[in-house]
Each structure stands twice: as C-alpha cells, then as structure tokens.
N, CA, C and O atoms as a MOPAC input file, in Angstrom:
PM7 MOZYME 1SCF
protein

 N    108.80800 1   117.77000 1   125.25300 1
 C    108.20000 1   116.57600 1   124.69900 1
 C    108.91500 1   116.21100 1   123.39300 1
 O    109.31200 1   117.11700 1   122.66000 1
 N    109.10100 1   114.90800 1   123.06500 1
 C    110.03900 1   114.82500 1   122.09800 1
 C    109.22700 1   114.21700 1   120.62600 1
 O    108.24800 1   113.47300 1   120.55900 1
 N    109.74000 1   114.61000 1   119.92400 1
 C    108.77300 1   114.72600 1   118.32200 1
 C    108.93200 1   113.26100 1   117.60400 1
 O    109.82100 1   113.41500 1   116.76700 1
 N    108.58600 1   112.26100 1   117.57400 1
 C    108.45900 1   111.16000 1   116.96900 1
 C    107.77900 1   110.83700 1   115.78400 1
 O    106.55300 1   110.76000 1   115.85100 1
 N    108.41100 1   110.60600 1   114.57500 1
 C    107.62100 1   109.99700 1   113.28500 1
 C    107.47200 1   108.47600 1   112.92900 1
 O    108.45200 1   107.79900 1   112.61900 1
 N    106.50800 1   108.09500 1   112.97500 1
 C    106.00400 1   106.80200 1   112.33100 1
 C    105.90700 1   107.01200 1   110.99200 1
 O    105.17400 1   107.81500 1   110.41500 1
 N    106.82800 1   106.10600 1   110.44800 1
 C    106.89900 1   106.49300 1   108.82500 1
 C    106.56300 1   104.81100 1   108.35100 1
 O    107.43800 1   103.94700 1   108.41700 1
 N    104.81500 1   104.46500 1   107.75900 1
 C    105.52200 1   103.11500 1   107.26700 1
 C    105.19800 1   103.35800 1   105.42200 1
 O    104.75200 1   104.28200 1   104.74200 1
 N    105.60400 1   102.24800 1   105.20500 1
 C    105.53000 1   102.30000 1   103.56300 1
 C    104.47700 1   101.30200 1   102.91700 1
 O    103.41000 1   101.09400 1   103.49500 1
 N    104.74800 1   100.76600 1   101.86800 1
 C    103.62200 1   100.24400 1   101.01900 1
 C    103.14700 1    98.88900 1   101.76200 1
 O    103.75000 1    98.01300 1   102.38200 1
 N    101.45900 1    99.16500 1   101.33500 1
 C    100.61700 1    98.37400 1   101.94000 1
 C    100.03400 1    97.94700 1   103.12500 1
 O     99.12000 1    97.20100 1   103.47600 1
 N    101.15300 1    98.91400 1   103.79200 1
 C    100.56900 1    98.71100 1   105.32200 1
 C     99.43100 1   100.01200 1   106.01000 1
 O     99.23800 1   100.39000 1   107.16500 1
 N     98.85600 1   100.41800 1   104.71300 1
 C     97.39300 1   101.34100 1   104.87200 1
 C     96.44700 1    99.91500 1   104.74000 1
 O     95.23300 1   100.12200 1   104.74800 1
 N     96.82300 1    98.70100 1   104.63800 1
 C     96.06900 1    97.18300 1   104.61800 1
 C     95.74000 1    96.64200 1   106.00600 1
 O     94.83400 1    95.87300 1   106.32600 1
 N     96.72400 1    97.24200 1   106.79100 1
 C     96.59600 1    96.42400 1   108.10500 1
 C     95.39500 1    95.85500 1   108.80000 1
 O     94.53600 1    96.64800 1   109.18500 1
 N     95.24900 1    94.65100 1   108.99100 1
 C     93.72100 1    94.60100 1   109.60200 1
 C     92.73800 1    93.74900 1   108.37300 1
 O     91.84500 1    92.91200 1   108.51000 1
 N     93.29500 1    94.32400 1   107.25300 1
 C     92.53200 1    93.08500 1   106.37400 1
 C     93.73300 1    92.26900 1   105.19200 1
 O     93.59600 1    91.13100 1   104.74300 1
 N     94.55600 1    92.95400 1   104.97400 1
 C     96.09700 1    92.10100 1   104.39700 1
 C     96.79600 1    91.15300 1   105.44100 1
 O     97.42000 1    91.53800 1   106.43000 1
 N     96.54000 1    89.56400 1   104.97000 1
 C     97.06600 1    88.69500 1   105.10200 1
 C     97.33700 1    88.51300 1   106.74600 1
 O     98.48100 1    88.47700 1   107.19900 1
 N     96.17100 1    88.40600 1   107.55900 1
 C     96.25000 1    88.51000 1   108.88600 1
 C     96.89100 1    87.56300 1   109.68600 1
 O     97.37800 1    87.69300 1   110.80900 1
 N     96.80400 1    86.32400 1   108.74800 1
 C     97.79100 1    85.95900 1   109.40400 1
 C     99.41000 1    86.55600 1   109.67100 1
 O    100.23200 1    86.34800 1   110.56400 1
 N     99.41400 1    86.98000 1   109.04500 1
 C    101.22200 1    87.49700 1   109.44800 1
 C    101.32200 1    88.65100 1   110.00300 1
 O    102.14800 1    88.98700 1   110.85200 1
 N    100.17700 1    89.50900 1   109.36500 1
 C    100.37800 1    90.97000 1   109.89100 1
 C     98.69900 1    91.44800 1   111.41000 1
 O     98.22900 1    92.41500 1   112.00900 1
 N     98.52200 1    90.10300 1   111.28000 1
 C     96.95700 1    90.31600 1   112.45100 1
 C     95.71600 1    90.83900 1   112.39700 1
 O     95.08600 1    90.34600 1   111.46100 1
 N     95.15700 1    91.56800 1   112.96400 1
 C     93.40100 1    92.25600 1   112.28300 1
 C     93.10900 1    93.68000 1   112.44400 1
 O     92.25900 1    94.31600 1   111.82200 1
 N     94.23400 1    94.29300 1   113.71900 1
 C     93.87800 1    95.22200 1   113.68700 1
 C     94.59700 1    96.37600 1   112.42800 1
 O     95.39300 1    96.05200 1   111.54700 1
 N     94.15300 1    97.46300 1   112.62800 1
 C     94.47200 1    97.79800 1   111.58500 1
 C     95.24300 1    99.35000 1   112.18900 1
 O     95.11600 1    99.78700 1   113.33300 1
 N     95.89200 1    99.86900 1   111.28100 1
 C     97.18200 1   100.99400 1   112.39400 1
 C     96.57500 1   102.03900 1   112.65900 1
 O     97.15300 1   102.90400 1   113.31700 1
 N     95.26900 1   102.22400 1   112.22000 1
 C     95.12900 1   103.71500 1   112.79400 1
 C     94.08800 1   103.68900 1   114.49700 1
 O     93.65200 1   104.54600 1   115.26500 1
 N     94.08000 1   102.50100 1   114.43500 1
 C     93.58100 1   101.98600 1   115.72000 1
 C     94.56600 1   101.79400 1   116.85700 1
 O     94.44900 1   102.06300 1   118.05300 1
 N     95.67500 1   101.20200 1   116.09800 1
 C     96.48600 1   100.93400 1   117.13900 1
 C     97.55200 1   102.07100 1   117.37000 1
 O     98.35600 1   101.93200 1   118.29100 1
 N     97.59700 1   103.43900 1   116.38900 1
 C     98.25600 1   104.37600 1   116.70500 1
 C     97.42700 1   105.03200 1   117.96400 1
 O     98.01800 1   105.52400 1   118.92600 1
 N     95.95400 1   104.98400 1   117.85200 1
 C     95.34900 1   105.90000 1   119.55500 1
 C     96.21900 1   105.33600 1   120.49100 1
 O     96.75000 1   106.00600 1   121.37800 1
 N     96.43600 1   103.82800 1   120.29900 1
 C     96.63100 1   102.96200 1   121.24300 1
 C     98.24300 1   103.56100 1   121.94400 1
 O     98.34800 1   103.78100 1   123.15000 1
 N     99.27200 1   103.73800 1   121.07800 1
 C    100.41600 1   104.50900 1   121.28800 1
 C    100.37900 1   105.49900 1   121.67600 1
 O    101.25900 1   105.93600 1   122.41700 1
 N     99.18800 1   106.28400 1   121.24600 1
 C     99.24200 1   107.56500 1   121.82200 1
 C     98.86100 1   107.46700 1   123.19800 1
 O     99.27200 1   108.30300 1   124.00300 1
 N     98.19000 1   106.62200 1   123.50800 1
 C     97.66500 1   106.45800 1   124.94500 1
 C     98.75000 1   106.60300 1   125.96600 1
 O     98.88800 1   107.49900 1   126.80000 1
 N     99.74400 1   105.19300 1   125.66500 1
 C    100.58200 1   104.83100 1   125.61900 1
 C    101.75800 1   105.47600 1   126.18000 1
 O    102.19400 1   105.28400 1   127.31600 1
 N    102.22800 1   106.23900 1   125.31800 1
 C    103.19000 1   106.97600 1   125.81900 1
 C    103.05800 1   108.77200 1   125.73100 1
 O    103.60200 1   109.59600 1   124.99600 1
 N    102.48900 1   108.84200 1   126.37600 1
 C    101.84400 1   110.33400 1   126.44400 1
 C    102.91800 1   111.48500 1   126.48500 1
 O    102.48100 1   112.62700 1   126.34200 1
 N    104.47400 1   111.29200 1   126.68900 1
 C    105.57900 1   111.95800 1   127.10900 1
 C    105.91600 1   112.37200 1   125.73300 1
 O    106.46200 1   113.46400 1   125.57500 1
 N    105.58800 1   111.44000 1   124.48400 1
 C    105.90400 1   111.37200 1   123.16600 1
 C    104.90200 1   112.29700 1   122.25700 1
 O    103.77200 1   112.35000 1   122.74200 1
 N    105.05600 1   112.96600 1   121.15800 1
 C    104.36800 1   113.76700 1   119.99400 1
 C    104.65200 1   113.03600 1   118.88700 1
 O    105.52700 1   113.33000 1   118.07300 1
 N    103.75700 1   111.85200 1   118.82200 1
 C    104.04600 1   111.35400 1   117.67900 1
 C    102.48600 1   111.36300 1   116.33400 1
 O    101.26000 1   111.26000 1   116.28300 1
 N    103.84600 1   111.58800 1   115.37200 1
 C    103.04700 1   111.91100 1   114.51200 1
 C    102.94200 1   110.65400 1   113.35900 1
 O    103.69800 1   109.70300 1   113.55900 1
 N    102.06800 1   110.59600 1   112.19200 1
 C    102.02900 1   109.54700 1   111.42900 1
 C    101.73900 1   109.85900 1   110.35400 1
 O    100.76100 1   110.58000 1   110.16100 1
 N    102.66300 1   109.31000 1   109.15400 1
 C    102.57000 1   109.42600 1   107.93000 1
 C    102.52500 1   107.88400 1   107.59400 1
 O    103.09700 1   107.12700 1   108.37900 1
 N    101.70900 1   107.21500 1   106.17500 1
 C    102.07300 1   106.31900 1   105.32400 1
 C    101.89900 1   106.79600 1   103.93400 1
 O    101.20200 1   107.76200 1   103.62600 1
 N    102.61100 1   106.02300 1   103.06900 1
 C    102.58800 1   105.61700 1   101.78400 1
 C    103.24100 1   104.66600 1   100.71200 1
 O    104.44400 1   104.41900 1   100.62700 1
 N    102.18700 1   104.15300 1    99.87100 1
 C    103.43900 1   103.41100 1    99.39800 1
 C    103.82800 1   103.31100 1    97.86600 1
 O    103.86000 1   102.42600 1    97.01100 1
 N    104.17600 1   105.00700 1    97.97400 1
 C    105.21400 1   105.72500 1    97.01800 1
 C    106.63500 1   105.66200 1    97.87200 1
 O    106.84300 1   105.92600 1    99.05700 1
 N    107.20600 1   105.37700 1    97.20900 1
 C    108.96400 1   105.35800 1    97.67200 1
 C    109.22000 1   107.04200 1    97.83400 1
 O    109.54600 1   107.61700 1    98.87200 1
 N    108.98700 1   107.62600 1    96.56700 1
 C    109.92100 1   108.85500 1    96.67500 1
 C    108.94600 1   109.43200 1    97.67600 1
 O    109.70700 1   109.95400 1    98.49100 1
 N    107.46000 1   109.69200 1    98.18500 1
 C    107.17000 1   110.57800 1    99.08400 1
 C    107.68500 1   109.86600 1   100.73500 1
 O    107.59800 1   110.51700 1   101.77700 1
 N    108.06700 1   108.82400 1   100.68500 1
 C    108.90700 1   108.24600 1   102.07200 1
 C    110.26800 1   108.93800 1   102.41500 1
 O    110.65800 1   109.18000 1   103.55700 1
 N    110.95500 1   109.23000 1   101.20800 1
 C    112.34200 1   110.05500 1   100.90100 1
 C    111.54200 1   111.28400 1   101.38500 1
 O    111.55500 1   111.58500 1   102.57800 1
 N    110.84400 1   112.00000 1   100.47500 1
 C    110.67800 1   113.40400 1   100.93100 1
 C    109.94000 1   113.61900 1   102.70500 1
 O    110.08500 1   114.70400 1   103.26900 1
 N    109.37400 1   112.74900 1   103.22600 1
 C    109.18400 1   112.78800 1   104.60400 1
 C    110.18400 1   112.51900 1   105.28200 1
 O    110.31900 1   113.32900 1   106.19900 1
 N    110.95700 1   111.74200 1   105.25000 1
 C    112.26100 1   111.55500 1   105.43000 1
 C    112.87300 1   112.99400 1   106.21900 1
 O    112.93000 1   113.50000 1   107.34000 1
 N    113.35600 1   113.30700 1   104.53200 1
 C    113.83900 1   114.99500 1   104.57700 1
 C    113.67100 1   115.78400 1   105.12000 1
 O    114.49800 1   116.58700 1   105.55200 1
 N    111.74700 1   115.76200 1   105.33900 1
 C    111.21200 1   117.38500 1   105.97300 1
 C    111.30300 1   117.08100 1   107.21700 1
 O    111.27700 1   118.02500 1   108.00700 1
 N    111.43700 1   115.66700 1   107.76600 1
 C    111.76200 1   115.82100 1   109.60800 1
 C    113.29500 1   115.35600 1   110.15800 1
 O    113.74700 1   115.22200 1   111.29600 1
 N    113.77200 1   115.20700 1   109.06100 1
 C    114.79300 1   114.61000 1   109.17900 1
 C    116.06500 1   115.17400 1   109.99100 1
 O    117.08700 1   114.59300 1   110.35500 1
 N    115.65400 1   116.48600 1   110.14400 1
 C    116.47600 1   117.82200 1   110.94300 1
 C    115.74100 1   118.12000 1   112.28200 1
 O    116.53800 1   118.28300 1   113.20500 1
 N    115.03700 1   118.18100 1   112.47000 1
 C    113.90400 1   118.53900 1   112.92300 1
 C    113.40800 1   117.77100 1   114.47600 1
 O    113.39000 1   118.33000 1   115.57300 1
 N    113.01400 1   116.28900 1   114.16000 1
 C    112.44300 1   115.51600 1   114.99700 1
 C    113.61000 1   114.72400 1   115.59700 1
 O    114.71500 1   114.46500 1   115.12200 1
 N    112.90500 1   114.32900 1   117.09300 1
 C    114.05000 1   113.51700 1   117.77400 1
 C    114.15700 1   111.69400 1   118.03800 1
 O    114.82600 1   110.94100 1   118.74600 1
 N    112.97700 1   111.55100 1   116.92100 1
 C    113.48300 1   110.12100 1   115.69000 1
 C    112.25400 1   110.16700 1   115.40700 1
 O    111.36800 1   110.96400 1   115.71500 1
 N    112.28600 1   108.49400 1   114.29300 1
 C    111.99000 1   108.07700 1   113.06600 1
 C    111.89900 1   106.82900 1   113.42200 1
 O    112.89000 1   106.28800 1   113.91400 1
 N    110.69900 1   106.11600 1   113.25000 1
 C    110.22500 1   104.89900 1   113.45600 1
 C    109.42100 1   104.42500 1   112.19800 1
 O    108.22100 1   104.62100 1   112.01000 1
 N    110.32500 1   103.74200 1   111.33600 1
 C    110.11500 1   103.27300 1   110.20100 1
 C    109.76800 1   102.12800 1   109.56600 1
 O    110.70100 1   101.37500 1   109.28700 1
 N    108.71600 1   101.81200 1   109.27600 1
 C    108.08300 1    99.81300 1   108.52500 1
 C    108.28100 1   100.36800 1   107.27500 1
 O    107.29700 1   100.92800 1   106.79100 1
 N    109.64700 1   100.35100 1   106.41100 1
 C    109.25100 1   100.65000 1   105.05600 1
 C    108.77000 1    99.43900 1   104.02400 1
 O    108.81700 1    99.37200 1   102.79600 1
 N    108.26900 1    98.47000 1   105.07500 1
 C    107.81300 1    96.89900 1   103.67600 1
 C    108.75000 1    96.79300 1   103.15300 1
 O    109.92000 1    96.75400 1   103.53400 1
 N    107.99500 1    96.70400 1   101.64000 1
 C    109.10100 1    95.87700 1   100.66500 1
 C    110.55500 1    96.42700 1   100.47800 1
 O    111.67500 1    95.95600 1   100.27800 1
 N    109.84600 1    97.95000 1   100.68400 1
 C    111.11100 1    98.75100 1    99.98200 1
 C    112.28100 1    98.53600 1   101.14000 1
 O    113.35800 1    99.00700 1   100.77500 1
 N    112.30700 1    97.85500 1   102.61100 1
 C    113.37200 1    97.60300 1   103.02100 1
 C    114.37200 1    96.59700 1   101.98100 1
 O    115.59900 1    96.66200 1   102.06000 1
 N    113.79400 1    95.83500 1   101.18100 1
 C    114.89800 1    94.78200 1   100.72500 1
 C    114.81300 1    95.32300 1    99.52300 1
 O    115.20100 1    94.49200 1    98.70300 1
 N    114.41000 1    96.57100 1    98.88600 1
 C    115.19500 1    97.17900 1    97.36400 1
 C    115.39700 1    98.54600 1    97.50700 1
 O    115.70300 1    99.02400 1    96.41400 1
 N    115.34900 1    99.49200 1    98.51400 1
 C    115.56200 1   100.32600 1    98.27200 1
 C    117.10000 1   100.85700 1    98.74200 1
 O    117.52600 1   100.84600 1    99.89700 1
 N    117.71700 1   101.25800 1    97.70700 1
 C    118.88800 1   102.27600 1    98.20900 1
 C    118.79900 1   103.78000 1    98.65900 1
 O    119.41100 1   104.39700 1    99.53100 1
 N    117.98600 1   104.09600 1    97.91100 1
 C    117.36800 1   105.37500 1    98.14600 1
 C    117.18400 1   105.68000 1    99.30800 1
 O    117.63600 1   106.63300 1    99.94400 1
 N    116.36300 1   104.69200 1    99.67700 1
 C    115.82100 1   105.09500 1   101.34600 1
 C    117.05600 1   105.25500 1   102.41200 1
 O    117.34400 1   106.11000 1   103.24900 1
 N    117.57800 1   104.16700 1   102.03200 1
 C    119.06600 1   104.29400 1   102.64900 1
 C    119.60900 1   105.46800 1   102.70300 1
 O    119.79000 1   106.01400 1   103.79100 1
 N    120.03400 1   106.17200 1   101.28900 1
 C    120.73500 1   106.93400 1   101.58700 1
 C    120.27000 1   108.18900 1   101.72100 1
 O    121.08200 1   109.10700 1   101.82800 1
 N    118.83400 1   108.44900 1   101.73700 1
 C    118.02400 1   109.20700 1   102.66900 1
 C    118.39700 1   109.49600 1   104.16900 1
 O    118.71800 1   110.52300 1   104.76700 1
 N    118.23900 1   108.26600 1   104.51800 1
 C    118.77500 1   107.90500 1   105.94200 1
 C    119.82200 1   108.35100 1   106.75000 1
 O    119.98700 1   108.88800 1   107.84600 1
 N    120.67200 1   107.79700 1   105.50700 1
 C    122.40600 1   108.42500 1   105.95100 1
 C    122.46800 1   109.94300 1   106.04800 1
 O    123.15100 1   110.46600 1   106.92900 1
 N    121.58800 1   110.86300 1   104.93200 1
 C    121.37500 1   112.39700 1   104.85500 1
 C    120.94800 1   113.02200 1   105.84300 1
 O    121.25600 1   114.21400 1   105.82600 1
 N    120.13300 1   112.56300 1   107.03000 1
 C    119.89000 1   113.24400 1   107.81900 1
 C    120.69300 1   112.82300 1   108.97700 1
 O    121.73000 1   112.16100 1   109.00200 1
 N    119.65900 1   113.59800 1   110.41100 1
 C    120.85000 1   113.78700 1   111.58800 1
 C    119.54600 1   112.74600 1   112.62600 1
 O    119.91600 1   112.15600 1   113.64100 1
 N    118.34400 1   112.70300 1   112.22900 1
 C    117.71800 1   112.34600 1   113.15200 1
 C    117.70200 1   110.51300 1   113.25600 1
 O    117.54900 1   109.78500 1   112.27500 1
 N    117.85700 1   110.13400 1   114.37900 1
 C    118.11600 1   108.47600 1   113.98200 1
 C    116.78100 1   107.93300 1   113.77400 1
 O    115.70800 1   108.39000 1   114.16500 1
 N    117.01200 1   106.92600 1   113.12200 1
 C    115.60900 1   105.87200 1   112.33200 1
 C    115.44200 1   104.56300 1   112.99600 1
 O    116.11600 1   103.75500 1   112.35600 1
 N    115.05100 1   104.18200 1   113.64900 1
 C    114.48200 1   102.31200 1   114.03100 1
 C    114.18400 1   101.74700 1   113.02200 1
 O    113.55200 1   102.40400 1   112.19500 1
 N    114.38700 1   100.89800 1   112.83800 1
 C    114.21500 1   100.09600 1   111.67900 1
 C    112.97000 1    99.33900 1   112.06200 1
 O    113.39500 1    98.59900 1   112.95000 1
 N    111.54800 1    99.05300 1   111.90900 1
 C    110.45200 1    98.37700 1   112.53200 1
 C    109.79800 1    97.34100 1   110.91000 1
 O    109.63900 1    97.58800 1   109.71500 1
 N    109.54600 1    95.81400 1   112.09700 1
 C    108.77400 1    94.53500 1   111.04600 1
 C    107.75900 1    94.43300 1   111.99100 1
 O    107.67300 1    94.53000 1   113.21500 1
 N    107.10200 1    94.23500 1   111.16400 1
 C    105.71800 1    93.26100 1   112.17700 1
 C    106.37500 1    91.82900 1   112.40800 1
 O    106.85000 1    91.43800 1   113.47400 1
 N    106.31500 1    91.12100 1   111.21500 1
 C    106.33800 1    89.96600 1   111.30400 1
 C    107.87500 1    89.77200 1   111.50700 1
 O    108.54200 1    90.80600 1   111.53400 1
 N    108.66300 1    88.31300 1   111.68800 1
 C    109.78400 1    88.35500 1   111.49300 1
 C    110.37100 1    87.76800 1   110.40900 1
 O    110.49400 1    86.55200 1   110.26300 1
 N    110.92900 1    89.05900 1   109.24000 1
 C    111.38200 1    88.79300 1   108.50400 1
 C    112.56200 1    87.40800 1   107.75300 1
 O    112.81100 1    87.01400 1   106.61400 1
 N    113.04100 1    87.03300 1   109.21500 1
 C    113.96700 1    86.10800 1   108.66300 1
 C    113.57900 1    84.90100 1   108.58000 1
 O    114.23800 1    84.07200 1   107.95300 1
 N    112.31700 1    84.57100 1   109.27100 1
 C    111.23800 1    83.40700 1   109.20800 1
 C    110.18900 1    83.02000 1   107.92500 1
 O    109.37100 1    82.10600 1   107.81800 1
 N    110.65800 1    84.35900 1   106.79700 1
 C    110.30300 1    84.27300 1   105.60100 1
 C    110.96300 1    84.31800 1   104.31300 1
 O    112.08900 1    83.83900 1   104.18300 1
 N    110.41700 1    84.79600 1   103.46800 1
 C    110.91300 1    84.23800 1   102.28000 1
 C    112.91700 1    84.77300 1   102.07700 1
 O    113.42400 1    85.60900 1   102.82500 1
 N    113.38900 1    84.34800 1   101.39900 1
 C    115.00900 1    84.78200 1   101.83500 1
 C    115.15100 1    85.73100 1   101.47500 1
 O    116.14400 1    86.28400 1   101.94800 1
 N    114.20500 1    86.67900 1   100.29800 1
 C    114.63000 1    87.65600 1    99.80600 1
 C    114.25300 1    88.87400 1   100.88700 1
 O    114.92900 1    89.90000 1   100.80500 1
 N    113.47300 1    88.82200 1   101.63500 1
 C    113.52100 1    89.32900 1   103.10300 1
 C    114.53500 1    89.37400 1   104.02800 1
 O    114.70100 1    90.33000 1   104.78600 1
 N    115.08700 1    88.58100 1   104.01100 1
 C    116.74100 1    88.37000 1   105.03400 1
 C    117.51300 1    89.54700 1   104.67200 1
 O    118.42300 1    89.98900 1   105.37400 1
 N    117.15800 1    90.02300 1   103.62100 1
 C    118.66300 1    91.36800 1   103.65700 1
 C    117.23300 1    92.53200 1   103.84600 1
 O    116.04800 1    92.53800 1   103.51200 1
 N    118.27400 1    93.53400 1   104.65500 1
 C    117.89600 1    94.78300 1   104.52000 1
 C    118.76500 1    95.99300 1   104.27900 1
 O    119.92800 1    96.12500 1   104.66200 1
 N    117.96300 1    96.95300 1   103.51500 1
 C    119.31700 1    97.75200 1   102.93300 1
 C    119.20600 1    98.90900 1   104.01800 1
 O    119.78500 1    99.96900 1   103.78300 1
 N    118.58400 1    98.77200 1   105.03700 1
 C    118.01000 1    99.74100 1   105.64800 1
 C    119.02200 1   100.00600 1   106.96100 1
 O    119.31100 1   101.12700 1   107.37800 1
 N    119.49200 1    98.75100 1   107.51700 1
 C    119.41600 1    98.43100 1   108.66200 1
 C    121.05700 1    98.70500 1   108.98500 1
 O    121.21700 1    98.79900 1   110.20200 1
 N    121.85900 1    98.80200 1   108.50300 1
 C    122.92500 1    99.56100 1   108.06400 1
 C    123.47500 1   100.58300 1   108.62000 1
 O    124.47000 1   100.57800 1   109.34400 1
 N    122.56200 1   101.85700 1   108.14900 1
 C    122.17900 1   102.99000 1   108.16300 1
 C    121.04600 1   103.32300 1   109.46100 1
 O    120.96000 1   104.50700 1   109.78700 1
 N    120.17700 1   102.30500 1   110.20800 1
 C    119.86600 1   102.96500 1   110.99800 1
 C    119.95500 1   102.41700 1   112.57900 1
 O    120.30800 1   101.26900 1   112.85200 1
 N    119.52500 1   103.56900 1   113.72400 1
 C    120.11800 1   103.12000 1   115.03900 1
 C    119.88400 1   101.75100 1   115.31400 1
 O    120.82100 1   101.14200 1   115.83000 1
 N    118.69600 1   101.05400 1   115.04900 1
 C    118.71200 1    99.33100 1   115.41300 1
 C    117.43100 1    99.20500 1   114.58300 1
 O    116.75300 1   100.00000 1   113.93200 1
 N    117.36300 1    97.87600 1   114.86200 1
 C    115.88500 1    97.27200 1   113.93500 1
 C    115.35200 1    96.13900 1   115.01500 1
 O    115.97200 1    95.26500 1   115.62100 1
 N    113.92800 1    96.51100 1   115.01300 1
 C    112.79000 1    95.33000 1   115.85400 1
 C    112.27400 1    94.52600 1   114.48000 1
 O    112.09300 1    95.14200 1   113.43000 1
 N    112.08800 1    93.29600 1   114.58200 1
 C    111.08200 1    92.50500 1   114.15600 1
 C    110.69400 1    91.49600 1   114.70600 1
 O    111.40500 1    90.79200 1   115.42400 1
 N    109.21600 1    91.23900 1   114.37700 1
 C    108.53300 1    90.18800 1   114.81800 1
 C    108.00900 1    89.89100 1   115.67200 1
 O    107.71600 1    88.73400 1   115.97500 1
 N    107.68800 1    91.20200 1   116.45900 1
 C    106.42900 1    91.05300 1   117.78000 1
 C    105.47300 1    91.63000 1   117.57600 1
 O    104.81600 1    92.03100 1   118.53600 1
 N    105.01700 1    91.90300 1   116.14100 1
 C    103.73400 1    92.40600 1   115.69500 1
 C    103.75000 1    93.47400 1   115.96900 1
 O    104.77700 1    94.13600 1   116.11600 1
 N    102.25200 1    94.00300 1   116.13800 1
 C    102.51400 1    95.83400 1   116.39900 1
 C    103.20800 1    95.95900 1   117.04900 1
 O    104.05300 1    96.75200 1   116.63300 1
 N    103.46200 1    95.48600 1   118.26400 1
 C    104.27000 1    95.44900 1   119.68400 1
 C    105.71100 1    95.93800 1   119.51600 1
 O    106.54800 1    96.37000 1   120.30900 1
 N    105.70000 1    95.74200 1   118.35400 1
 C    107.36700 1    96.05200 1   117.61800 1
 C    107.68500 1    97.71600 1   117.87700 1
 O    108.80100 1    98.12900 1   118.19000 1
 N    106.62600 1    98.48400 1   117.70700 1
 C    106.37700 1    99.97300 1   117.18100 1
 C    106.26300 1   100.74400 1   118.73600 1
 O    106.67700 1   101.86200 1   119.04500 1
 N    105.44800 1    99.58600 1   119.70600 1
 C    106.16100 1    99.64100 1   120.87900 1
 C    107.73100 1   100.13000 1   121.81500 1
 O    108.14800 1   100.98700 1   122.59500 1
 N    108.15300 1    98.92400 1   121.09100 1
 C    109.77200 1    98.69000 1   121.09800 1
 C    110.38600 1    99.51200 1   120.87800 1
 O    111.35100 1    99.86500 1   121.55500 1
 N    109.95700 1   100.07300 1   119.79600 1
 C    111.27600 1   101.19300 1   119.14900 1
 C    110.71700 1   102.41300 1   119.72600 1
 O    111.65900 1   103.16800 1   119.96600 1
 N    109.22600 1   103.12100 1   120.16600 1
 C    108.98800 1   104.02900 1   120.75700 1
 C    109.95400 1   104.39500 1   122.19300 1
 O    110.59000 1   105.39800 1   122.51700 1
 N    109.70000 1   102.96100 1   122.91000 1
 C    110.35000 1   102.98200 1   124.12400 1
 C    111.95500 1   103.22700 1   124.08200 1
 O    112.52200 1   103.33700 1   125.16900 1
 N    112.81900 1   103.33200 1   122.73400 1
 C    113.99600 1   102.99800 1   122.76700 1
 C    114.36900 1   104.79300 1   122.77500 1
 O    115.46700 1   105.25800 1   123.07700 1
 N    113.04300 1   105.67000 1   122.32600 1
 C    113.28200 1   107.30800 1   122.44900 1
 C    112.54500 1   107.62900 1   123.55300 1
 O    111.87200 1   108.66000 1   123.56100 1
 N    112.58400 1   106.78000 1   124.61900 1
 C    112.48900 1   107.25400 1   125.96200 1
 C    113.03200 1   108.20800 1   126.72400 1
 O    112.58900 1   109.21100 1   127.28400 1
 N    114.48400 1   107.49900 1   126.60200 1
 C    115.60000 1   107.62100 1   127.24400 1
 C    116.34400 1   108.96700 1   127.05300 1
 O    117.41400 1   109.16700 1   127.62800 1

C-alpha cells in the first residue's frame, strides 16, 4: 500500500467557512473520509498548518520515506523559497494542488515558486483537485 501525504498550508484549516465562494462549504476534514473512501489502495495521511517552517519540517520527516506528497501550500506557494528548496531536498515527488484556479486571480498568484521543483500541479477543480493528484500515485 503506498504512503501518501496531504500537506496543506495556511488557512486552509478555514475550509467550509473561508470565502466559499472560491474555496466552497465543505470543509477538509470531511472531505478527507471522503478520499479515504475513495481510494482505499492508498495510506494517506494528513497534516495542516499555517506555519511555513513546520510545512518544511513535515516535508523532511516524510520526505525519504513516503511514496508522495500532495501539497496546497496557499499563499506560501507565491513567496516561499524555502518550501522550494525543501522540495528539491528530498527524493519523494510533490503535486503541486489549488482549489481554485489560480491564474483566474489576482496576478500575484500567477507565479509559483513551487511548481518548478515539483512532479506537476492541479488547479481549479476544487477539492476534486486532491482527487487528481491522488490518482496520479496510482500508477
């Protein structure tokens, strides 16, 4: 069975009542049963926060370890280097995951420092996204 981390970052412990229009109502720890249902072949596990450096140190501790990384890091996709080169430090590959689609918003959203550095990036099919990138460690 293969070891999967959901890693998201700041504010998205909001889901479900932050700004539903963009990000919808439910909220992730509902829709993680829902994954688990889902893809039952998968061990996925779930961390949030939205401290930067404890995203780095989760990063790290599975970063050897697990056979990927399914990541919403929010804001910190368009300022963090760090995370990046977190990223680059390990061996396990990362999805890059948006709810919404970033390039349909504000411009300072259009870059990511993330996306670079990891195997591909979903945005903009809502949770459905987290979907996407689950199914892409199918294979």
């Amino acid at each position: 069975m293969k070891k999967i981390l959901i890693l998201n970052g700041p504010n998205l412990n909001l889901l479900g009542v932050r700004e539903p229009g963009i990000y919808g109502n439910e909220g992730f720890d509902s829709y993680l049963q829902v994954l688990n249902k889902r893809f039952p072949s998968l061990e996925i596990a779930y961390f949030q926060s939205n401290v930067e450096g404890e995203l780095i140190n989760k990063l790290h501790e599975v970063g050897f370890s697990y056979d990927g990384i399914v990541l919403n890091a929010g804001a910190y996709t368009h300022t963090s280097v760090a995370i990046a080169d977190a990223i680059k430090a390990i061996k396990t590959p990362v999805i890059e995951v948006h709810i919404s689609n970033v390039f349909a918003r504000e411009e300072f959203r259009h870059h990511s420092f993330l996306s670079p550095v990891c195997k591909g990036c979903i945005c903009g099919f809502g949770l459905k996204s987290y979907d996407l990138a689950l199914t892409s460690f199918l294979d």
